[in-house]
C-alpha positions as CSV (number, residue, x, y, z in Angstrom):
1,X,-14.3,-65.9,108.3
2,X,-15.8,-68.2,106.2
3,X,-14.1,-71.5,104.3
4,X,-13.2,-70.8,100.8
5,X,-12.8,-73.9,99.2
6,X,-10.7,-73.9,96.0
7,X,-9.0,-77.2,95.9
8,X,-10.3,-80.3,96.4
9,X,-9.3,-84.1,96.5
10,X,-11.6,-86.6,95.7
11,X,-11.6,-90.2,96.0
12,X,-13.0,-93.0,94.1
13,X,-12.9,-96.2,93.8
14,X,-14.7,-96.2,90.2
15,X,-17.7,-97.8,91.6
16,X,-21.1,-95.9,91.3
17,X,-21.1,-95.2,94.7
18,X,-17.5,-94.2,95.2
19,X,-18.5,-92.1,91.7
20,X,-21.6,-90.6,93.9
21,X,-18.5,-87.6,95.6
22,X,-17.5,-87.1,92.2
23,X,-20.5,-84.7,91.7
24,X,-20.7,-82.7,94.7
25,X,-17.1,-82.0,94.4
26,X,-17.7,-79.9,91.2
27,X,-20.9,-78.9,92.6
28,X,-19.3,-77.4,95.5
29,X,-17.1,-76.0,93.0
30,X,-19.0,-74.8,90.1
31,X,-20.4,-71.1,91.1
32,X,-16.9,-69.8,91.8
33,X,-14.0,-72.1,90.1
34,X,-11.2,-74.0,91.2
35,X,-9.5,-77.2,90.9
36,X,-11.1,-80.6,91.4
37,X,-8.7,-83.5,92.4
38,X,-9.8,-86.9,91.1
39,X,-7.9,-89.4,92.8
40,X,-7.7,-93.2,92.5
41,X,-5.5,-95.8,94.4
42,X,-3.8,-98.9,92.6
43,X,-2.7,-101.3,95.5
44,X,0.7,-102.5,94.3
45,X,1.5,-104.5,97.9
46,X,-0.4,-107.8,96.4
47,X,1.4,-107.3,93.4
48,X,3.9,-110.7,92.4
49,X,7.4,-110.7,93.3
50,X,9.8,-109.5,89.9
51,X,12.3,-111.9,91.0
52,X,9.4,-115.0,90.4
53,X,6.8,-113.7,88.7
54,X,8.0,-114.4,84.9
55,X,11.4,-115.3,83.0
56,X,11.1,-111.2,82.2
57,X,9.2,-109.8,84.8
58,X,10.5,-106.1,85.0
59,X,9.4,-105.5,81.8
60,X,5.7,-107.3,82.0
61,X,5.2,-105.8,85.4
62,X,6.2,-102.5,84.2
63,X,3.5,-102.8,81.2
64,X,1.0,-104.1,82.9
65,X,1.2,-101.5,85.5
66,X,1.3,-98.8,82.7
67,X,-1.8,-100.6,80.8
68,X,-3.8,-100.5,84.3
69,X,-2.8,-96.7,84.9
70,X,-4.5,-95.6,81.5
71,X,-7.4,-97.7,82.1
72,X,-7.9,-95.8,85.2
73,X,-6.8,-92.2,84.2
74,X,-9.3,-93.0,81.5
75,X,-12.0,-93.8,84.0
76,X,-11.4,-90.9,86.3
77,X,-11.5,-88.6,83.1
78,X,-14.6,-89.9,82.2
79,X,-16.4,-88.6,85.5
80,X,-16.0,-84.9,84.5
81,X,-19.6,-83.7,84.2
82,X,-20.0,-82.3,80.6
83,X,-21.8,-78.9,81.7
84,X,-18.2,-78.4,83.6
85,X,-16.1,-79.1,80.9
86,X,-18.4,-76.8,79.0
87,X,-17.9,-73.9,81.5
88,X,-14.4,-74.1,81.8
89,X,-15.1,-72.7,85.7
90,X,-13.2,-75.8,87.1
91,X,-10.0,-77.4,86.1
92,X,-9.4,-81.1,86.8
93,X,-6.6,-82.8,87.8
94,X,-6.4,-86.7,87.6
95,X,-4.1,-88.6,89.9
96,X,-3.5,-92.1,89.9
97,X,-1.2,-93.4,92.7
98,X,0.6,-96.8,93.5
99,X,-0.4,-97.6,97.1
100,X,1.4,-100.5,99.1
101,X,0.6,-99.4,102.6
102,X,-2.6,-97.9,104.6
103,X,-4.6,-96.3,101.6
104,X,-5.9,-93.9,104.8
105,X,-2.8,-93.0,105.2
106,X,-1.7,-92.2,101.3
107,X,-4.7,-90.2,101.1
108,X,-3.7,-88.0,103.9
109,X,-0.1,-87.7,102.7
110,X,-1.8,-86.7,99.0
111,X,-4.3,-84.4,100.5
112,X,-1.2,-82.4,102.2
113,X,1.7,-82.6,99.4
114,X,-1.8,-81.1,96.9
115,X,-2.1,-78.6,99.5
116,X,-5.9,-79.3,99.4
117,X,-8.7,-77.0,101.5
118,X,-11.0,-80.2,101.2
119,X,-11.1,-83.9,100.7
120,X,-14.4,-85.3,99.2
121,X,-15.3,-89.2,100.0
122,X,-18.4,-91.4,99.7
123,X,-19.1,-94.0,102.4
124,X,-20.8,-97.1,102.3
125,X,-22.1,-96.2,105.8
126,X,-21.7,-100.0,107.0
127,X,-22.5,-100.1,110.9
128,X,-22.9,-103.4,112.8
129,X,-20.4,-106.4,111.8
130,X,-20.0,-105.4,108.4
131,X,-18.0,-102.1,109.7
132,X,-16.3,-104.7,112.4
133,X,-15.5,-106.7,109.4
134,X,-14.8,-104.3,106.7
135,X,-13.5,-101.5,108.4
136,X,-13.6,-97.8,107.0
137,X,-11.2,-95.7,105.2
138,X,-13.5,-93.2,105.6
139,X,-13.4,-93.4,109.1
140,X,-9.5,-93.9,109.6
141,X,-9.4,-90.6,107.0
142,X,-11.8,-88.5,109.5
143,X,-9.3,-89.4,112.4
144,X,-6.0,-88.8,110.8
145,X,-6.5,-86.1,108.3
146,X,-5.4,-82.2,109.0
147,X,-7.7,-80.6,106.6
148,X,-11.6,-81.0,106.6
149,X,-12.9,-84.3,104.6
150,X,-17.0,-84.4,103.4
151,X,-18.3,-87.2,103.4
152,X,-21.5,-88.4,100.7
153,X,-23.5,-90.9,102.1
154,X,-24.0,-93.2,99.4
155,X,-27.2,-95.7,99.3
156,X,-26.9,-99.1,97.9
């Protein structure tokens, strides 16, 4: 039998590569319908302590988070290709999530509690010492992930 895919996670980073999965999510997508993830990661774990930060820091911290979440909801809504918003084939659903951990990891634990049937990526495809010293989310996603993940090979 062969995969129907009808929900998909992507992620992005917001840079034009990161973008580059945006598209062949919906392409993959746009024939049949479905639901389109776009997912983005805030890191929160270099975030400053409350308790030194400022003389009211729950309150500033709280904004600034909030002001940052609609900059990036904004962003990810944004990528929706016109033509699909036109056909009204796909729906999109934007996700912005507070990471403090393994970003690998959240996306795995997202991908599951979404009950996805794909997760979409783009990869810098660094090999050599740039992979030694840059690592790959990509990669530790491939390994650690219970559902298929595509990967776009993005050219810089």
């Amino acid at each position: 039998m062969l995969p129907k895919y009808q929900k998909l996670l992507v992620t992005t980073d917001l840079s034009p590569l990161g973008n580059t999965a945006v598209l062949h999510a919906y392409g993959i997508l746009a024939e049949r319908g479905g639901t389109v993830i776009l997912w983005c990661a805030v890191d929160v774990s270099g975030m400053p302590d409350p308790l030194y930060a400022q003389p009211t820091p729950g309150e500033t911290l709280a904004e600034e988070r909030a002001e940052i979440r609609e900059k990036l909801f904004s962003s990810l809504e944004a990528l929706v290709p016109k033509e699909v918003r036109a056909e009204g084939k796909v729906t999109t659903k934007i996700r912005v999530v507070e990471v403090s951990g393994p970003i690998h990891d959240t996306i795995c634990q997202e991908a599951a509690a979404q009950e996805v049937d794909l997760i979409v990526m783009a990869s810098h495809g660094y090999s050599g010492m740039k992979h030694l010293l840059l690592g790959s989310v990509v990669e530790h996603v491939v390994r650690s992930a219970d559902r298929p993940v595509l990967i776009i090979r993005g050219r810089e």
